[in-house]
N, C-alpha and C positions, 0 to 999 in steps of 0.2 A: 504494500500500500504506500502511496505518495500522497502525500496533502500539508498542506504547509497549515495548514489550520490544525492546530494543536487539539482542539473540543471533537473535531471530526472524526481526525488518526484513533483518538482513547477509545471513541465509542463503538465505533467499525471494526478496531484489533479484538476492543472486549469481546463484541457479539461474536465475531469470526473465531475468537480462543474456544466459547463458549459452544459453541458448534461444531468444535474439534481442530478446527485448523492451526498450524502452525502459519503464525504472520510475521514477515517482515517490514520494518515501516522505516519510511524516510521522511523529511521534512524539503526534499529538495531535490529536484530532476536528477543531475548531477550525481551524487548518493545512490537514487534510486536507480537508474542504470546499471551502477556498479554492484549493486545489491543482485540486481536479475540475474547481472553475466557472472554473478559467485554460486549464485544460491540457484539458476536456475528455477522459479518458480513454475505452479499450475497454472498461476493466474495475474496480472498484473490489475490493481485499481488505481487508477489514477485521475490526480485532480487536472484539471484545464491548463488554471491561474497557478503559477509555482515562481516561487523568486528569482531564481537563477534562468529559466527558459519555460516555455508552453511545452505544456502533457504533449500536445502535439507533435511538439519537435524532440521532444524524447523517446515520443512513440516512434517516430520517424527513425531515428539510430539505432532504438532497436530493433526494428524491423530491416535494417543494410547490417545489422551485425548477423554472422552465420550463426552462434550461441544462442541468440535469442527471438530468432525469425519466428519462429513457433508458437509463441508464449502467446495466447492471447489478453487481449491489453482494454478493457470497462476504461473509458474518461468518462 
């Protein structure tokens, strides 16, 4: 999960812990990218609006990266 809104990231890891998932959470595109091409996730969520670049153009690097071309990516 990416979202730079701190009240967002809490409630969405809570619920997704609580439902069994293992999350990982960024505050920041940047971050979050490097999170994906580590960790590999199932699922990427992500915010639009993020400080460093747009959901969009994050989505966009991961989708030209061969690691993480797969992953599908919720903005």
């Amino acid at each position: 999960m990416v979202d730079d809104n701190t009240n967002n990231l809490t409630l969405e890891k809570d619920l997704l812990e609580i439902a069994g998932f293992e999350v990982f959470i960024s505050e920041n595109a940047t971050d979050g990218i490097a999170i994906a091409r580590r960790e590999k996730p199932d699922i990427i969520i992500m915010d639009v609006r993020l400080p460093d670049m747009r959901g969009t153009e994050a989505a966009s690097i991961l989708r030209q990266d061969k690691k993480t071309s797969d992953i599908p990516i919720v903005l």
